[in-house]
py3Dmol code that shows the C-alpha trace and the ligand (Angstrom):
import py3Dmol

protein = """\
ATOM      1  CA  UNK A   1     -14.316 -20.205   4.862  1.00  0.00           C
ATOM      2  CA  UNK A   2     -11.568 -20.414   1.987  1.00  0.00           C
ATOM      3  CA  UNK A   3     -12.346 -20.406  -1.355  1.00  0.00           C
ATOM      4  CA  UNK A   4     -10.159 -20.591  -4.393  1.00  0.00           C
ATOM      5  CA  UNK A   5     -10.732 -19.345  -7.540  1.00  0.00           C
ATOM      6  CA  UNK A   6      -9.441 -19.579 -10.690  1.00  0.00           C
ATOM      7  CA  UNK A   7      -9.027 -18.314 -13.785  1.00  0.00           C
ATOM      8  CA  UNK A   8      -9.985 -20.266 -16.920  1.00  0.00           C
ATOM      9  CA  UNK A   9      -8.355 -23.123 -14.929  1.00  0.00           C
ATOM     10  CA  UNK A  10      -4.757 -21.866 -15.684  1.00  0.00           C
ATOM     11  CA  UNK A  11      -2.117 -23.417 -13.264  1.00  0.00           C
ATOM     12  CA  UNK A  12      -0.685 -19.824 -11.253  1.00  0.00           C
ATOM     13  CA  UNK A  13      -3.876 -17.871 -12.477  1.00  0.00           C
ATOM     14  CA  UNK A  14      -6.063 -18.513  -9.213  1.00  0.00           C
ATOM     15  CA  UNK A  15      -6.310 -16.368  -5.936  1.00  0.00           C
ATOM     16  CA  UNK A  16      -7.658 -17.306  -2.444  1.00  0.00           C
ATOM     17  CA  UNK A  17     -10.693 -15.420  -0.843  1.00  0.00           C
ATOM     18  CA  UNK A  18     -10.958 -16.500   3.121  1.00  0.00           C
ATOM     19  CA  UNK A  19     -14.450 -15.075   4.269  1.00  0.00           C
ATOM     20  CA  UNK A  20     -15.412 -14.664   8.166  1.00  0.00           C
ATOM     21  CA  UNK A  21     -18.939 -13.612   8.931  1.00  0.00           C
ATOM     22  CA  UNK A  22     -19.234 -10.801  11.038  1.00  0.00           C
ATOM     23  CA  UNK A  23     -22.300  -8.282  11.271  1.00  0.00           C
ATOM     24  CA  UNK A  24     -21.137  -4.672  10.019  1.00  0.00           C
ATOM     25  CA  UNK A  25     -20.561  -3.485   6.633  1.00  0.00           C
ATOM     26  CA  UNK A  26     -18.203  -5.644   4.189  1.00  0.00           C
ATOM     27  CA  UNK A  27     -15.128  -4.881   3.996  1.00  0.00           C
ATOM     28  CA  UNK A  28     -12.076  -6.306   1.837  1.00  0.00           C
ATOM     29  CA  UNK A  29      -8.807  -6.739   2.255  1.00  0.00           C
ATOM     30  CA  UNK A  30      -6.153  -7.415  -0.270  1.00  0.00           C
ATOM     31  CA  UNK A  31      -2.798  -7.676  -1.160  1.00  0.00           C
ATOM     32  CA  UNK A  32      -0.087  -8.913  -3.310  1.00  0.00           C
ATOM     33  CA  UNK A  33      -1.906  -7.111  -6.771  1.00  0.00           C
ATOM     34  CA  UNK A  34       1.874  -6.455  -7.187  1.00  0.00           C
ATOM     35  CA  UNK A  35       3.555  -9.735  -6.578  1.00  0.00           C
ATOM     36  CA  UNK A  36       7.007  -8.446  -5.421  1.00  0.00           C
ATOM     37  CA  UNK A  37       5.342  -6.815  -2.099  1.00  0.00           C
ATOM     38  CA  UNK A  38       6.002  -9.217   0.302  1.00  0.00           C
ATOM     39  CA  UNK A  39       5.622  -6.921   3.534  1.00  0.00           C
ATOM     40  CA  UNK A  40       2.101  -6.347   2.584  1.00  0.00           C
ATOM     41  CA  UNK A  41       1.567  -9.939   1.873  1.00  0.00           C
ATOM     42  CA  UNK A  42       3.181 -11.131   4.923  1.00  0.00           C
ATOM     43  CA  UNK A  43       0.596  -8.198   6.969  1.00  0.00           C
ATOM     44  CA  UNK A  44      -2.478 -10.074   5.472  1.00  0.00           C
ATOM     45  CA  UNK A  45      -1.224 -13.683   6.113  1.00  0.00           C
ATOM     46  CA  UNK A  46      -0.684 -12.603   9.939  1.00  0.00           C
ATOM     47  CA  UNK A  47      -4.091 -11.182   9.887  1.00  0.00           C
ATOM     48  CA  UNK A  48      -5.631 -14.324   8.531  1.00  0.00           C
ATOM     49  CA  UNK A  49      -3.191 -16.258  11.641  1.00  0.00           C
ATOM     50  CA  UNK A  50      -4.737 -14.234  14.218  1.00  0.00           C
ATOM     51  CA  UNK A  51      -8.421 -13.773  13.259  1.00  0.00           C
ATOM     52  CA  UNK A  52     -10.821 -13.829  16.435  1.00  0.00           C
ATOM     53  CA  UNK A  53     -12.956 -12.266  18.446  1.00  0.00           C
ATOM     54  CA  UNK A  54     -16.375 -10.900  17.413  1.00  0.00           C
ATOM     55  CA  UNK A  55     -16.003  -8.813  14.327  1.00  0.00           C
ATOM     56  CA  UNK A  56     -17.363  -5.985  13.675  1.00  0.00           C
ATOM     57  CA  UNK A  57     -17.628  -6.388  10.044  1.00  0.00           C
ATOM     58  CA  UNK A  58     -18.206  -8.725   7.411  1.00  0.00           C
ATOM     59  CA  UNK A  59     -14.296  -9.783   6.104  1.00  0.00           C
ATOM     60  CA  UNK A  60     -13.129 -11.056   2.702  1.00  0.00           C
ATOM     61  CA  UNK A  61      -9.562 -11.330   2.590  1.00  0.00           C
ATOM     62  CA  UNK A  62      -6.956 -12.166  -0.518  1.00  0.00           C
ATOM     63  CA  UNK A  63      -3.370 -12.484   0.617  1.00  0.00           C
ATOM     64  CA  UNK A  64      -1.988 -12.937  -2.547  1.00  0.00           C
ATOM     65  CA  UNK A  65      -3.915 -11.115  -5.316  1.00  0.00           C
ATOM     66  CA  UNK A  66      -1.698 -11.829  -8.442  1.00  0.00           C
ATOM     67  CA  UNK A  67      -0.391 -15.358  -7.817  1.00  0.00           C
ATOM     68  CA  UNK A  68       1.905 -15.455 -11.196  1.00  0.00           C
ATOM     69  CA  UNK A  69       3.646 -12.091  -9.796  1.00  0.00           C
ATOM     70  CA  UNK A  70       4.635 -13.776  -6.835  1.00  0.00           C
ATOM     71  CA  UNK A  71       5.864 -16.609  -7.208  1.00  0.00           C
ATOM     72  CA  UNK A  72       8.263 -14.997  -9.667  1.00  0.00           C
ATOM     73  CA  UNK A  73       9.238 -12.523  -7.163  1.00  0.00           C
ATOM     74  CA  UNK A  74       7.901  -9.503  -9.897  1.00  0.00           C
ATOM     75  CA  UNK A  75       5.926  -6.515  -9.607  1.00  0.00           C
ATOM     76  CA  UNK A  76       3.835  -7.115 -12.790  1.00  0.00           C
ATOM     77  CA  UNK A  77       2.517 -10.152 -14.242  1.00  0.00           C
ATOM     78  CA  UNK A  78       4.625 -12.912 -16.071  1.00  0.00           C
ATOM     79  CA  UNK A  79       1.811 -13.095 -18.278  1.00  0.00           C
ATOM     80  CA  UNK A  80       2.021 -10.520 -20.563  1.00  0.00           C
ATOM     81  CA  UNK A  81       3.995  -7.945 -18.223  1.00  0.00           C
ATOM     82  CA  UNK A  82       0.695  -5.768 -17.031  1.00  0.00           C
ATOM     83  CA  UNK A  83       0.793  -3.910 -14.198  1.00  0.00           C
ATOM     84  CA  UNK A  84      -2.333  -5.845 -12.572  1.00  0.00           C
ATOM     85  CA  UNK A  85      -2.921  -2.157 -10.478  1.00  0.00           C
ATOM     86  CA  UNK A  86      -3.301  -0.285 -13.613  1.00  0.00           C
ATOM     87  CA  UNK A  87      -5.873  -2.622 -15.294  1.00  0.00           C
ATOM     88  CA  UNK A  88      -8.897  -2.138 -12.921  1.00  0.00           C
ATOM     89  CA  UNK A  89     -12.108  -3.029 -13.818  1.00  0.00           C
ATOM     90  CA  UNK A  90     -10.660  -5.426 -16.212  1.00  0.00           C
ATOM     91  CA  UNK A  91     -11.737  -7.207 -18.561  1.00  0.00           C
ATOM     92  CA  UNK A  92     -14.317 -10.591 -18.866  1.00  0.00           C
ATOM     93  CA  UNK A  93     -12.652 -11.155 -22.302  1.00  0.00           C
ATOM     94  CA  UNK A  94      -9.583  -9.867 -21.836  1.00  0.00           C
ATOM     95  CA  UNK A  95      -6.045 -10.785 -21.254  1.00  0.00           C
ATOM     96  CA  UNK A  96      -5.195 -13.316 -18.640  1.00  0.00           C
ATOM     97  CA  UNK A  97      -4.135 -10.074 -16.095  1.00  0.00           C
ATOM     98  CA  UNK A  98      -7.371  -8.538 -17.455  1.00  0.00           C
ATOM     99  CA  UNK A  99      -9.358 -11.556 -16.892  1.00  0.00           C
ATOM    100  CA  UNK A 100      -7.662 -11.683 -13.039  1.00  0.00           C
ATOM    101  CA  UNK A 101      -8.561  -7.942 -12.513  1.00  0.00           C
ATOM    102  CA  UNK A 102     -12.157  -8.172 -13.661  1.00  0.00           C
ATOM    103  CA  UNK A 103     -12.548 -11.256 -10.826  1.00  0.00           C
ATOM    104  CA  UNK A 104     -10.689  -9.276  -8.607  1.00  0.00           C
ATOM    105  CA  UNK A 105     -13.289  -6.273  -9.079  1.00  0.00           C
ATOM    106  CA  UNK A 106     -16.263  -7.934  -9.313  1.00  0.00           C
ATOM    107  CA  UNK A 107     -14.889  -9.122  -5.591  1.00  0.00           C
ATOM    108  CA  UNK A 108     -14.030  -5.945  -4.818  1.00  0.00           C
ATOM    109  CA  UNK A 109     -17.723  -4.439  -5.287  1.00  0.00           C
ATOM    110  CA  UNK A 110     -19.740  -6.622  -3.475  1.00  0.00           C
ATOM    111  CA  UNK A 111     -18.023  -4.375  -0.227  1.00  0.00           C
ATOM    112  CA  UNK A 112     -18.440  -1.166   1.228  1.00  0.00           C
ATOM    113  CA  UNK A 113     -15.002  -1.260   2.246  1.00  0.00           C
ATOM    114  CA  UNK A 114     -11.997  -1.486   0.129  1.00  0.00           C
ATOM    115  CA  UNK A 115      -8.237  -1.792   1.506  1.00  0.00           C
ATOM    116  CA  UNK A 116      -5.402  -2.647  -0.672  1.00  0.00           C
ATOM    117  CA  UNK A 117      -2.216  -3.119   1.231  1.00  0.00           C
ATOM    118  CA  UNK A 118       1.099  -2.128  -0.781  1.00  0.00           C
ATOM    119  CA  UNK A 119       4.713  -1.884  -0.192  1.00  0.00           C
ATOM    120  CA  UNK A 120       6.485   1.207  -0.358  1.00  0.00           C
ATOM    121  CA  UNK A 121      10.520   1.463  -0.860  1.00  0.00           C
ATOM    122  CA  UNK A 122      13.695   0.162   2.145  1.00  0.00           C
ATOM    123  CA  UNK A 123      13.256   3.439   4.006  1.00  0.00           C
ATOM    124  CA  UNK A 124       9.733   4.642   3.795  1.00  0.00           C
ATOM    125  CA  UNK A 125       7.416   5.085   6.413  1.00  0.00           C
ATOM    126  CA  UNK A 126       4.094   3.448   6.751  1.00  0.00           C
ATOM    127  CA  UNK A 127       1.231   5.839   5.560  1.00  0.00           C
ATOM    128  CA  UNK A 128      -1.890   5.729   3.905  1.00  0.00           C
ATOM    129  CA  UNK A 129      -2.554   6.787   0.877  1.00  0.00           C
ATOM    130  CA  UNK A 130      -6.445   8.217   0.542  1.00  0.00           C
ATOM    131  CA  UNK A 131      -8.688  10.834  -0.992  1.00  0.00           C
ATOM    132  CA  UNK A 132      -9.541  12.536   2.053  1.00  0.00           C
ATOM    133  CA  UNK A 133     -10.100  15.854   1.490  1.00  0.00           C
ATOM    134  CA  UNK A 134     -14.160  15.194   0.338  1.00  0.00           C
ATOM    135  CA  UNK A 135     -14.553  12.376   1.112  1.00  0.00           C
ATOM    136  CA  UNK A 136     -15.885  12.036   5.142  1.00  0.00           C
ATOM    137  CA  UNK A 137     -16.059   8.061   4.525  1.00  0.00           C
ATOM    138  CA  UNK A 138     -12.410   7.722   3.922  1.00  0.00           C
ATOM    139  CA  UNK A 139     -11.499  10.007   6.889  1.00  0.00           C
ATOM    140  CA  UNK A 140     -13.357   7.987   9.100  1.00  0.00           C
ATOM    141  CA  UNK A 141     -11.847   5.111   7.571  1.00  0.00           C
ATOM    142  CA  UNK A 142      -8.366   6.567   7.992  1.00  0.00           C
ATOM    143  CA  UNK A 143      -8.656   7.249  11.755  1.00  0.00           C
ATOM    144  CA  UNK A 144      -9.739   4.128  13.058  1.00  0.00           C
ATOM    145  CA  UNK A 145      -6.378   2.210  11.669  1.00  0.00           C
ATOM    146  CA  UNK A 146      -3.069   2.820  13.586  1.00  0.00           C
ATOM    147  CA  UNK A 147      -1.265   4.237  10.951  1.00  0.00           C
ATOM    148  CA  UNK A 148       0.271   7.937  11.716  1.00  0.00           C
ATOM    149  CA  UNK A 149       0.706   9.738   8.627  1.00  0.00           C
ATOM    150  CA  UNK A 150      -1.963   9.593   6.407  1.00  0.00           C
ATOM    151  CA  UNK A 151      -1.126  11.372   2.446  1.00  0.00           C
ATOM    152  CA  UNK A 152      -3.659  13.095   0.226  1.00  0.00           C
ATOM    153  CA  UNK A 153      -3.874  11.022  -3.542  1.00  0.00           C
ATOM    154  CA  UNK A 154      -6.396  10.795  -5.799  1.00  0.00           C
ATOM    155  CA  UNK A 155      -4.097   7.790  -6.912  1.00  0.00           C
ATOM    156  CA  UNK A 156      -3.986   7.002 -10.954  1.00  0.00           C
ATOM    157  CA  UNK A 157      -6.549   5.526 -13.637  1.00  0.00           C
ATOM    158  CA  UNK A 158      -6.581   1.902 -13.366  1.00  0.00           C
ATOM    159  CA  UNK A 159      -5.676   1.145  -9.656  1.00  0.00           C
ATOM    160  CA  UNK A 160      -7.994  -0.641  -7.354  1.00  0.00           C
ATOM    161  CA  UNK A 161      -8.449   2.425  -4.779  1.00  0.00           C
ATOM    162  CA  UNK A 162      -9.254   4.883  -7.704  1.00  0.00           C
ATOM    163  CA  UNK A 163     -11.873   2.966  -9.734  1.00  0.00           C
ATOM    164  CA  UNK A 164     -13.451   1.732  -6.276  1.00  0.00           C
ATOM    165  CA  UNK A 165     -13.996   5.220  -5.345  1.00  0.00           C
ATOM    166  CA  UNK A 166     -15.221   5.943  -8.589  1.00  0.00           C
ATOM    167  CA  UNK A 167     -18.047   3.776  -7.735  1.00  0.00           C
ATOM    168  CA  UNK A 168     -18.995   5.186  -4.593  1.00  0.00           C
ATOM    169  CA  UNK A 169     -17.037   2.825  -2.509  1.00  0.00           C
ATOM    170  CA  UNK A 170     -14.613   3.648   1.061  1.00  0.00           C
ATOM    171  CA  UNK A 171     -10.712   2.559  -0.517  1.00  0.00           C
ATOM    172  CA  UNK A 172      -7.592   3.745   0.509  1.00  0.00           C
ATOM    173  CA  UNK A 173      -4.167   2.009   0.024  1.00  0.00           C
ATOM    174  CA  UNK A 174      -1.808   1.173   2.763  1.00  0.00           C
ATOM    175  CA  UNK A 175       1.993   1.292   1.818  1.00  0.00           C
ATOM    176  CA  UNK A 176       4.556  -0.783   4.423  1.00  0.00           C
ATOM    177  CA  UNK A 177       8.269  -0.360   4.316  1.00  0.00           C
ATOM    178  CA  UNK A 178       9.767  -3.144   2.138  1.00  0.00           C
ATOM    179  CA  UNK A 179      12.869  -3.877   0.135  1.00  0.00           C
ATOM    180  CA  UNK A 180      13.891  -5.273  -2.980  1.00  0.00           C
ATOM    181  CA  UNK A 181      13.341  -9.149  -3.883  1.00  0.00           C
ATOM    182  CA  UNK A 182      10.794  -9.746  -1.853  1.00  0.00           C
ATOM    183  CA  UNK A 183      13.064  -8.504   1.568  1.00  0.00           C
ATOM    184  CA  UNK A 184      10.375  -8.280   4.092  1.00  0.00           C
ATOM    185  CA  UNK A 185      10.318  -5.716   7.359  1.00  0.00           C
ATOM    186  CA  UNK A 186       8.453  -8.030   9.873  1.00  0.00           C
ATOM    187  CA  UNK A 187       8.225  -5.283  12.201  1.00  0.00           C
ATOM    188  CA  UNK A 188       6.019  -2.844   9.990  1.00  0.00           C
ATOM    189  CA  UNK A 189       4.163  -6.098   8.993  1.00  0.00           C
ATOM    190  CA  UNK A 190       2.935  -6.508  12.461  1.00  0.00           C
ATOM    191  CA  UNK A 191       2.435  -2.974  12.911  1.00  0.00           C
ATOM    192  CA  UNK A 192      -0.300  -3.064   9.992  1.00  0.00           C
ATOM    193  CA  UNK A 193      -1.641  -6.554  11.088  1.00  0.00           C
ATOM    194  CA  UNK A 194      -2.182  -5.766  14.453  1.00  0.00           C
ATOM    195  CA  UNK A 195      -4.037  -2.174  13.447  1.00  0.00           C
ATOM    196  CA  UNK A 196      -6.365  -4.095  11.259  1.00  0.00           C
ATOM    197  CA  UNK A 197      -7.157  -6.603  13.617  1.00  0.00           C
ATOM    198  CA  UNK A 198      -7.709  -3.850  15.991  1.00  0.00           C
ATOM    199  CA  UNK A 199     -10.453  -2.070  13.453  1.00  0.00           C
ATOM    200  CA  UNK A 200     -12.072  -5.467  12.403  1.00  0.00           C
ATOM    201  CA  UNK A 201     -12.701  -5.926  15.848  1.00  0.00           C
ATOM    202  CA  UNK A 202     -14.494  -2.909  16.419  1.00  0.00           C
ATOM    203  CA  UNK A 203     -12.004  -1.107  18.991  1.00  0.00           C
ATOM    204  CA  UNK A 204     -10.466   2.672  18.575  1.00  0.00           C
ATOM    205  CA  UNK A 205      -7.291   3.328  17.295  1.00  0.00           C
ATOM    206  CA  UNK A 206      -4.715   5.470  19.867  1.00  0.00           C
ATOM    207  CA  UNK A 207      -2.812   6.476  17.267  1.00  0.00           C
ATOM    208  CA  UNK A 208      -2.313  10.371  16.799  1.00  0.00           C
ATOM    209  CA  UNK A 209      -2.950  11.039  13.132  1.00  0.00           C
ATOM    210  CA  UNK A 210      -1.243  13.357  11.006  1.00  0.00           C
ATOM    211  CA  UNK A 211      -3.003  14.204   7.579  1.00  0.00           C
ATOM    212  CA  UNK A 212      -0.379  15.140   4.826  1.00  0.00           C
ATOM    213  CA  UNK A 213      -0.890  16.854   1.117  1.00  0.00           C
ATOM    214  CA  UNK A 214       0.392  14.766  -1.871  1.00  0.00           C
ATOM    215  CA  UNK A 215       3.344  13.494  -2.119  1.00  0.00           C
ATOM    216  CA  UNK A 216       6.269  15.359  -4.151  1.00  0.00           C
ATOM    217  CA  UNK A 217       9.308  13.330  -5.355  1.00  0.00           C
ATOM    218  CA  UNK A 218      12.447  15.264  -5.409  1.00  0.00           C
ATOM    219  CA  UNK A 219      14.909  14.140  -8.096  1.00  0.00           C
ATOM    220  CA  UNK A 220      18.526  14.275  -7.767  1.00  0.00           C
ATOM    221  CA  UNK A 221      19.956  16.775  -9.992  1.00  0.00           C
ATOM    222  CA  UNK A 222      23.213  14.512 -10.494  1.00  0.00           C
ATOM    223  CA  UNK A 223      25.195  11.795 -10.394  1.00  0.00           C
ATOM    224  CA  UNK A 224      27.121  10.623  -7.045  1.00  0.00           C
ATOM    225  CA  UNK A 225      27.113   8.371  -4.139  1.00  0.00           C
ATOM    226  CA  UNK A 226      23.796   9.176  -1.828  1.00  0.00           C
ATOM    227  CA  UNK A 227      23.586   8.643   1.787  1.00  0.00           C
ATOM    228  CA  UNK A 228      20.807   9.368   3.912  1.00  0.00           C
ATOM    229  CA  UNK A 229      21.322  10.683   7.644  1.00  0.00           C
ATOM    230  CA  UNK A 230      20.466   8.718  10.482  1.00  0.00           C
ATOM    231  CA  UNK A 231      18.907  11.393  12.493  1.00  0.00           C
ATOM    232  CA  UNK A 232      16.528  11.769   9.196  1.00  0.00           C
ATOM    233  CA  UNK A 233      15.360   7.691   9.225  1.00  0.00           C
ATOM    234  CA  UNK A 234      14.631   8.294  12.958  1.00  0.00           C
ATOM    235  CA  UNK A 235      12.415  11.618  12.932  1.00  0.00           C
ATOM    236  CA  UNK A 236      11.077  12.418   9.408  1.00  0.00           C
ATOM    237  CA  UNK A 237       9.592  15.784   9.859  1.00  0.00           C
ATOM    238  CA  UNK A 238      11.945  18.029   8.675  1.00  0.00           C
ATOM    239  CA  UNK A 239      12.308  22.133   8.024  1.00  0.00           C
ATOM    240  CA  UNK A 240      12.917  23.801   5.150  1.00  0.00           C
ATOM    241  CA  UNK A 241      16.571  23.830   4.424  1.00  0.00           C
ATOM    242  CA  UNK A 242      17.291  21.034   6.718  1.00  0.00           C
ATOM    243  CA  UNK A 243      20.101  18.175   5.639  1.00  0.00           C
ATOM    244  CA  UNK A 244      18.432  14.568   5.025  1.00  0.00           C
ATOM    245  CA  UNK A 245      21.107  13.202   3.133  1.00  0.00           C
ATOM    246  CA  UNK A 246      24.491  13.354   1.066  1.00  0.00           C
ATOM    247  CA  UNK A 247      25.300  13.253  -2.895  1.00  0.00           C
ATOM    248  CA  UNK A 248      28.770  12.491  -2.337  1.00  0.00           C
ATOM    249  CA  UNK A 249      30.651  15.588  -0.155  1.00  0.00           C
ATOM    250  CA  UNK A 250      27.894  17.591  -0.565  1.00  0.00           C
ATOM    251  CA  UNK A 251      24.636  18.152   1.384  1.00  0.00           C
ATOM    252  CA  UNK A 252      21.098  17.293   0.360  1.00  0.00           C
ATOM    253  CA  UNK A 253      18.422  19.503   2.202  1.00  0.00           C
ATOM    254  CA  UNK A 254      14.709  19.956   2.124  1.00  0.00           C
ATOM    255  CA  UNK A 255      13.313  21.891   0.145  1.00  0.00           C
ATOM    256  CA  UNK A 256      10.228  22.574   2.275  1.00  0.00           C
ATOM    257  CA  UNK A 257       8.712  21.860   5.794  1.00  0.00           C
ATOM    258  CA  UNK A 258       7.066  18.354   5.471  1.00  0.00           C
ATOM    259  CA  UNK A 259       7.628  14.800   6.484  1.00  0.00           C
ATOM    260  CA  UNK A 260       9.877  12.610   4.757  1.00  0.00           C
ATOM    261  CA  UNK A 261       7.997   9.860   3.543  1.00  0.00           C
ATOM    262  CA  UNK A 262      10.509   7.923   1.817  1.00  0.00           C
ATOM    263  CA  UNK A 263      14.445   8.291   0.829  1.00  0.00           C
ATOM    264  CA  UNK A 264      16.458   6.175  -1.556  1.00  0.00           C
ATOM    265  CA  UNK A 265      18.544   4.233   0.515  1.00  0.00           C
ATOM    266  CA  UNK A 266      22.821   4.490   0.349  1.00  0.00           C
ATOM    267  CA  UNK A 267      23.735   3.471  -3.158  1.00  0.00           C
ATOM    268  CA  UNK A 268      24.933   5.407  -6.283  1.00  0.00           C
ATOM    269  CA  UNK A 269      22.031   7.438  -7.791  1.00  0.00           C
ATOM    270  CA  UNK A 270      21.674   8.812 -11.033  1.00  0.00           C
ATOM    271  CA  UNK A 271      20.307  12.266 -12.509  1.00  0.00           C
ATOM    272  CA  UNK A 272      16.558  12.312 -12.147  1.00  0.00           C
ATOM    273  CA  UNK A 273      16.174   9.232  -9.820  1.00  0.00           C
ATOM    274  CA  UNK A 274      14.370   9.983  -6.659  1.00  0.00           C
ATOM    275  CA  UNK A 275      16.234  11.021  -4.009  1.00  0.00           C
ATOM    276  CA  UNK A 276      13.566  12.164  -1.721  1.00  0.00           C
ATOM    277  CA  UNK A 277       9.677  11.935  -1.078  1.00  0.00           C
ATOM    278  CA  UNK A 278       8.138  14.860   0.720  1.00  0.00           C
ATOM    279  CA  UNK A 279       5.187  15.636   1.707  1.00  0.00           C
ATOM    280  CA  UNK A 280       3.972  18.858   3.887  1.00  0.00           C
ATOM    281  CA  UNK A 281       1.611  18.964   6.745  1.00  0.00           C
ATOM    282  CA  UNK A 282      -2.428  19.903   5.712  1.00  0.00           C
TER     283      UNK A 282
END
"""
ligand_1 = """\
1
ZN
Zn 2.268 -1.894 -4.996
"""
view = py3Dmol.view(width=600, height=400)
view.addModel(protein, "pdb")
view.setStyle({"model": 0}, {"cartoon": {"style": "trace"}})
view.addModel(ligand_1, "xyz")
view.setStyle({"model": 1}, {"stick": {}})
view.zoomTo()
view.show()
């Protein structure tokens, strides 16, 4: 079943909901709350192609959460600028991005299940993002999807994930590898598509997971043309002291055992951009 729903009638202020019946707990899944995050978007849209079987829960999916956002190929709303992840529970009286947030959230808590895909940088890796240190429910969650490396965040005031589980609901956030413009990495999109499918229909996940502490983002202490190695993009888990990259003729290492999560990709970078992501083993 698809509904639409709209927001005081405005023309780009609406989102979809498609609902499939199922007999387990209710789960939703959403994406595009930043517009620009087309890997994430394309994920869902797949999932919603490919549908079938008996679930094993009761789905409610939104493809494209902030409608404005995307079709101007931005992050943040046209209207107004807000960050529409930053805004949660909204607001009933609010601004228009307020008034999308508190629909999206009143969605949001009629599940026991919340998963909010987002896209992470060109050369990340998909992981999870989750509060799973106390929280049983989200490790669960986190090991019946077929994503590997699974990071530690209590994520930020505002988001979707973080006032969810506020409230006593599952959320996590799932990050695939992206790119700027809207560039889309079909073959991580499928890789999250297929996993969900694979959990909505009840079956077990193969996939060895590897649980990881927060993520630290390593700033380059200067100016200079940044490459990352190749052997780095293929195997992420790195030693202390190991080379990932280079800032012009000179070597960038790692400054502790971990996995590389994400690196910039070759371009110029600046002092204090972020060169690296790291994050070590738990
Ligand atoms: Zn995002």
């Amino acid at each position: 079943m698809e509904e639409n729903i709209f927001i005081d009638d405005m023309y780009h202020n609406y989102f979809k909901v498609y609902r499939y019946g199922g007999k387990g707990k209710k789960v939703l899944i959403i994406s595009g709350l930043h517009g620009d995050e087309y890997s994430s978007i394309l994920a869902t849209n797949m999932l919603i192609k490919n549908i079938s079987g008996n679930l094993e829960y009761n789905v409610s999916i939104i493809p494209i959460a902030n409608m404005g956002a995307f079709l101007y190929r931005s992050r943040t709303s046209p209207y107004g600028g807000e960050d529409l992840n930053r805004i949660f529970p909204g607001k009933r009286n609010g601004s228009l991005c307020e008034r999308l947030a508190e629909r999206i959230f009143s969605i949001a808590m009629e599940n026991d299940i919340i998963i909010d895909l987002h896209s992470c940088g060109f050369l990340c890796i998909p992981h999870i993002i989750a509060l799973y240190k106390n929280r049983k429910d989200v490790v669960d969650l986190t090991k019946s999807l077929n994503i590997r490396y699974i990071v530690e965040s209590i994520g930020t005031q505002g988001q979707l994930m973080t006032e969810s589980l506020k409230r006593g609901k599952t959320s996590i956030i799932i990050e695939i590898p992206s790119g700027f413009g809207g560039y889309i990495q079909e073959k991580y999109a499928k890789e999250v598509s297929d996993g969900l499918l694979n959990f909505l229909n009840g079956r077990e996940s193969d996939v060895e997971h590897i649980f990881l502490g927060k993520i630290e983002k390593v700033r380059s202490e200067k100016f200079g043309y940044f490459r990352p190695l190749k052997k780095i993009l293929k195997n992420r888990e790195v030693k202390k002291g190991e080379k990932i990259g280079k800032l012009d003729d000179e070597f960038i290492f790692a400054k502790k055992d971990g996995i590389i999560i994400s690196t910039h990709f070759p371009s110029y970078i600046f002092k204090g951009e972020i060169i690296y992501e790291i994050s070590e083993k738990f």
